[in-house]
C-alpha positions as CSV (number, residue, x, y, z in Angstrom):
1,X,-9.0,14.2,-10.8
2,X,-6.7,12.2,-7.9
3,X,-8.1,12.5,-4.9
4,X,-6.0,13.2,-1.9
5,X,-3.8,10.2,0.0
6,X,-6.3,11.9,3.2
7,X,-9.2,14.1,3.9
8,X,-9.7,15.4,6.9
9,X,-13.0,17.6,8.3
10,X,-13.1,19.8,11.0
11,X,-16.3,20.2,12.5
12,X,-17.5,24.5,13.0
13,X,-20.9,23.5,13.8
14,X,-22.3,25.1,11.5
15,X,-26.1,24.9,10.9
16,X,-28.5,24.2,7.8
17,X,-28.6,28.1,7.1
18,X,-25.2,27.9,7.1
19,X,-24.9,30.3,10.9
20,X,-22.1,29.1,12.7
21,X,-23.0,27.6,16.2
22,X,-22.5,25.1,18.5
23,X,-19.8,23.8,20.4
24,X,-16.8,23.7,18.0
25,X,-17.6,27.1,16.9
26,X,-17.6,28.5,20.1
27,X,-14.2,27.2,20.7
28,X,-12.6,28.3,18.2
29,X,-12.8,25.4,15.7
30,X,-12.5,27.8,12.4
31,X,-9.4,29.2,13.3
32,X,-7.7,26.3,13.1
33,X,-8.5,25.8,9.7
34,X,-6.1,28.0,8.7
35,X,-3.2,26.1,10.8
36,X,-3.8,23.0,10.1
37,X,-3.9,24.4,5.9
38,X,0.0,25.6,6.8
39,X,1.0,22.2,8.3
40,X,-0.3,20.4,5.3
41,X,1.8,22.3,3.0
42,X,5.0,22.7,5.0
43,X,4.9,18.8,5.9
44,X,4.2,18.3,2.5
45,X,0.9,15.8,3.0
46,X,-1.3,14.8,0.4
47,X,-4.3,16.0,2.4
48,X,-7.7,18.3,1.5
49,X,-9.5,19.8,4.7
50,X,-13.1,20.5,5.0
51,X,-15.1,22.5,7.3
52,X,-18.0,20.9,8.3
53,X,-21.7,21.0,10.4
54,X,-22.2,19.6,13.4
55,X,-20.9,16.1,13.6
56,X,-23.0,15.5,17.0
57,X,-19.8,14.8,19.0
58,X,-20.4,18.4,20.4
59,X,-19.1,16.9,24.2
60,X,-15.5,16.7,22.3
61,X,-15.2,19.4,20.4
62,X,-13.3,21.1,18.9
63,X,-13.7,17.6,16.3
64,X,-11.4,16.7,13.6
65,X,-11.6,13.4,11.7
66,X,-8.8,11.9,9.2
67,X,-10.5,9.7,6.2
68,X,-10.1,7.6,4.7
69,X,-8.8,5.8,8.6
70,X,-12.1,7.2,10.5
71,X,-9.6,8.6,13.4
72,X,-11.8,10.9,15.4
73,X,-9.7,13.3,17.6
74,X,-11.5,15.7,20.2
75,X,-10.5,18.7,22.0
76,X,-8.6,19.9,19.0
77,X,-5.6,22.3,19.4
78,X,-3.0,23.8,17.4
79,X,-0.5,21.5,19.4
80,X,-2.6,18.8,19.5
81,X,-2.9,19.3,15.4
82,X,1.3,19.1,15.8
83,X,1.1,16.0,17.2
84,X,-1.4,14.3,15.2
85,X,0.0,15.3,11.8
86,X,3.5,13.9,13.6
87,X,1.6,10.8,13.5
88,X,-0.2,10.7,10.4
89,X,2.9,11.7,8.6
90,X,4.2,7.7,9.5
91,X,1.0,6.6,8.9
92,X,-0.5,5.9,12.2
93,X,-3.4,7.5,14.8
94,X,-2.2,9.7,17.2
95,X,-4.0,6.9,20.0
96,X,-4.5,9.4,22.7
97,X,-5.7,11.6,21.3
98,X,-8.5,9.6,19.9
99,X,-12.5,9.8,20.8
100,X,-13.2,6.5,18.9
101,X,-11.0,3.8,19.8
């Protein structure tokens, strides 16, 4: 198997019995799942996404974080999505967008 040049998670808070709740949830966190899926493809990235539980960054959320960099971007938006795959597509953070710099 080749693993993917990047993996990237989204956080949709969802809990040990596997109820989505929280903070990312709330805001909408899963539908973008489906967006950022379609800007993979049409940019033509080698990325995988996951959905995730709660990352404890709950303050930020919606939370989406690009391994194998460790970029952690909050407040996630379909146009803030545009602009950090506009990034990652030369290879560098999107820097204000980042929670963890």
């Amino acid at each position: 198997m080749q693993t993917p040049e990047y993996h990237i998670f989204v956080c949709n808070s969802f809990r040990v019995s596997g109820e989505p709740q929280g903070i990312c949830n709330k805001k909408g966190a899963v539908d973008l799942l489906q967006y950022l899926e379609n800007e993979i493809l049409d940019r033509g990235l080698d990325a995988m996404i996951s959905s995730t539980g709660c990352l404890k960054a709950c303050e930020h959320g919606p939370i989406m974080i690009i391994y194998p960099k460790g970029w952690w971007y909050g407040g996630v938006t379909e146009n803030k999505i545009d602009d950090i795959l506009d990034a990652l597509e030369d290879c560098e953070a999107c820097s204000d967008l980042l929670i963890n710099n």
